[in-house]
PyMOL commands that place a pseudoatom at each C-alpha (Angstrom):
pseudoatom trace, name=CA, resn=UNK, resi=1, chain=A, elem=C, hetatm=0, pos=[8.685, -6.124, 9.195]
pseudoatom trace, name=CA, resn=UNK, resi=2, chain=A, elem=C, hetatm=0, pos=[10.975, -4.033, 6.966]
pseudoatom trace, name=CA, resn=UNK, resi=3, chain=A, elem=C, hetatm=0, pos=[10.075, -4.024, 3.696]
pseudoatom trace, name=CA, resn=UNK, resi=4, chain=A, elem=C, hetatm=0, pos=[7.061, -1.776, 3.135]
pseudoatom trace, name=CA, resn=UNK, resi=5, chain=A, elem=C, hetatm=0, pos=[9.631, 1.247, 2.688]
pseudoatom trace, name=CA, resn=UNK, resi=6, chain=A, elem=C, hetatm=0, pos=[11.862, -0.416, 0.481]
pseudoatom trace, name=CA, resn=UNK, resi=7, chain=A, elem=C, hetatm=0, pos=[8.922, -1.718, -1.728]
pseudoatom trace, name=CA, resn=UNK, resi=8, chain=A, elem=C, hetatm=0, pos=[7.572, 1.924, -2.129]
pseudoatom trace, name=CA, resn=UNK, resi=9, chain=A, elem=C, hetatm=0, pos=[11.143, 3.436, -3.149]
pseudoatom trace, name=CA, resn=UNK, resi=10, chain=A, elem=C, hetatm=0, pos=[11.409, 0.335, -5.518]
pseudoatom trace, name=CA, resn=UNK, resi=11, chain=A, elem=C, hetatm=0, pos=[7.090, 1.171, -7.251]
pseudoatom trace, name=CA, resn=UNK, resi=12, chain=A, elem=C, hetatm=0, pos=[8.518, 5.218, -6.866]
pseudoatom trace, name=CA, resn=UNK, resi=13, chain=A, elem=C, hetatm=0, pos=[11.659, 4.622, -8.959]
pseudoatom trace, name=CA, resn=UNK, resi=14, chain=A, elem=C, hetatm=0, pos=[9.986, 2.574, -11.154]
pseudoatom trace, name=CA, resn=UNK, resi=15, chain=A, elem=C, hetatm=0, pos=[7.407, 4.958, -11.519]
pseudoatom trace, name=CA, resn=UNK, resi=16, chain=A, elem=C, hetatm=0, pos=[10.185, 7.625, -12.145]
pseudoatom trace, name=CA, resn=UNK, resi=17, chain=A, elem=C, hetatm=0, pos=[11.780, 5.723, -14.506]
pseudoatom trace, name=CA, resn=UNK, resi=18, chain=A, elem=C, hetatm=0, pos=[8.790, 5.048, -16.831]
pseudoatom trace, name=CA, resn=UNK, resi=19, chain=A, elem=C, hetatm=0, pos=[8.316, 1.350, -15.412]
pseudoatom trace, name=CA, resn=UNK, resi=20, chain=A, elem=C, hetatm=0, pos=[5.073, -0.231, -16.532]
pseudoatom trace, name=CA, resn=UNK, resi=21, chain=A, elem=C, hetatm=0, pos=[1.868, -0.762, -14.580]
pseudoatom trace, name=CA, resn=UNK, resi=22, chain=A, elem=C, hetatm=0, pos=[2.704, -4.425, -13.315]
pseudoatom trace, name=CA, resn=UNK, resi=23, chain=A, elem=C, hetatm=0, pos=[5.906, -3.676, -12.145]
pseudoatom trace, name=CA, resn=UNK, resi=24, chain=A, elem=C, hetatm=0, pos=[4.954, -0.979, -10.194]
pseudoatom trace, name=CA, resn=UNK, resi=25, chain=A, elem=C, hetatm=0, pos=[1.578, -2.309, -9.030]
pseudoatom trace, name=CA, resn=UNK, resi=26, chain=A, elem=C, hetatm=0, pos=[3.659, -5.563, -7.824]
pseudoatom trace, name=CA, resn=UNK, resi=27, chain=A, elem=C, hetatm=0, pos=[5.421, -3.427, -5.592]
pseudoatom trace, name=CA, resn=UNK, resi=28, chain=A, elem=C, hetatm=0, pos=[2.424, -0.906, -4.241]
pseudoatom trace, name=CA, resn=UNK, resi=29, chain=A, elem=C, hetatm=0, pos=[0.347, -3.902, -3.407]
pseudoatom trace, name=CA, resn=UNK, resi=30, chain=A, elem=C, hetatm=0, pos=[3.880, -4.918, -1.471]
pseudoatom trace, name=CA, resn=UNK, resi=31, chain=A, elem=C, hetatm=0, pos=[3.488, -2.089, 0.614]
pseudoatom trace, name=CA, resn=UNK, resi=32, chain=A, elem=C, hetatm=0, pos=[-0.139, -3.105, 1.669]
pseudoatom trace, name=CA, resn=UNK, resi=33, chain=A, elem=C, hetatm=0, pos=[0.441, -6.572, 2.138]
pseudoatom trace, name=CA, resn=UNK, resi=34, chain=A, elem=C, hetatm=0, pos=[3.556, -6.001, 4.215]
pseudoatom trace, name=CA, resn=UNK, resi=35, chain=A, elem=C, hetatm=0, pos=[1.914, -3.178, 6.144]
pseudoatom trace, name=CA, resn=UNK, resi=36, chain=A, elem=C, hetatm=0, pos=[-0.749, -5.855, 7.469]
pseudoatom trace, name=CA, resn=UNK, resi=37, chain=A, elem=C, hetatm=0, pos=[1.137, -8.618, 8.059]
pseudoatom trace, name=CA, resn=UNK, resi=38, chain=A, elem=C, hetatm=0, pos=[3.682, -6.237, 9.862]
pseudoatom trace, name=CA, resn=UNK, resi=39, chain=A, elem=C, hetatm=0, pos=[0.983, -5.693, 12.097]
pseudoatom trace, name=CA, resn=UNK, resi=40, chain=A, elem=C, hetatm=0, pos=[0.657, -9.204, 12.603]
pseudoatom trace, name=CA, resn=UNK, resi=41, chain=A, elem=C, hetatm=0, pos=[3.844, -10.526, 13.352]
pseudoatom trace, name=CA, resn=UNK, resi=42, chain=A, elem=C, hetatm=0, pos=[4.013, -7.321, 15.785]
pseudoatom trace, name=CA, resn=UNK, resi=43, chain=A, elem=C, hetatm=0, pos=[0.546, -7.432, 18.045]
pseudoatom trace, name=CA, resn=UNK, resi=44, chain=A, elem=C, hetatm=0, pos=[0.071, -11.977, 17.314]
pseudoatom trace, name=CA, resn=UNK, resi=45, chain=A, elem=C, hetatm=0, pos=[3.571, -13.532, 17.362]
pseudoatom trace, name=CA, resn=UNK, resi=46, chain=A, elem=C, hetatm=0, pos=[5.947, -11.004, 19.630]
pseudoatom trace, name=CA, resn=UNK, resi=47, chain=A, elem=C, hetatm=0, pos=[2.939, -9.971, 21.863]
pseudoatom trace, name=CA, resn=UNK, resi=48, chain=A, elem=C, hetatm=0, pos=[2.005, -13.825, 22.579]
pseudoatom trace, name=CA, resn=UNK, resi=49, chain=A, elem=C, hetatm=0, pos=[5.783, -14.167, 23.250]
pseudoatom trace, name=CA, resn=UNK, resi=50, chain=A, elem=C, hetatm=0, pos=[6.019, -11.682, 25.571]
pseudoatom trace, name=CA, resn=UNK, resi=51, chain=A, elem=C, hetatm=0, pos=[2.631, -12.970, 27.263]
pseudoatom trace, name=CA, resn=UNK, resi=52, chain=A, elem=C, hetatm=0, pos=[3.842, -16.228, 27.317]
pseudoatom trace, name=CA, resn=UNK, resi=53, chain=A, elem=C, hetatm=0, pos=[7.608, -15.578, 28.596]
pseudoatom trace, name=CA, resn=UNK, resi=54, chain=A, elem=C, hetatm=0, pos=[7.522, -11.984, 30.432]
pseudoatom trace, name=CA, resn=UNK, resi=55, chain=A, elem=C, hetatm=0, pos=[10.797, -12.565, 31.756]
pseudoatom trace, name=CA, resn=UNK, resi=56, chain=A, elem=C, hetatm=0, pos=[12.457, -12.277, 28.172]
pseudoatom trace, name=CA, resn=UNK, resi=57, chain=A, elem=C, hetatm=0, pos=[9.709, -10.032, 26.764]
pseudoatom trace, name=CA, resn=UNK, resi=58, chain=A, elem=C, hetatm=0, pos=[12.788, -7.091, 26.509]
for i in range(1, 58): cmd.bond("trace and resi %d" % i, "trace and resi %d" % (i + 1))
show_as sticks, trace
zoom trace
């Protein structure tokens, strides 16, 4: 659930830094990917947890 910020910083430096297309396309499709399945793991897996055992939902 953390990496969508460090993937941009690492497509913006290598933009920066005169990295080529893949590299930095590797990374900005990173920050998509991550963004959804951030969302995921967020509203699925921890909000069935905390439907499932309210008591340790904190």
């Amino acid at each position: 659930m953390t990496s969508s910020l460090p993937n941009r910083r690492y497509g913006n430096g290598l933009r920066r830094l005169g990295g080529n297309a893949d590299a930095t396309r590797f990374y900005d499709q990173h920050v998509a990917a991550d963004a959804v399945h951030e969302q995921i793991a967020a509203h699925d897996l921890c909000g069935s947890f905390a439907a499932d055992h309210p008591d340790e939902a904190r």
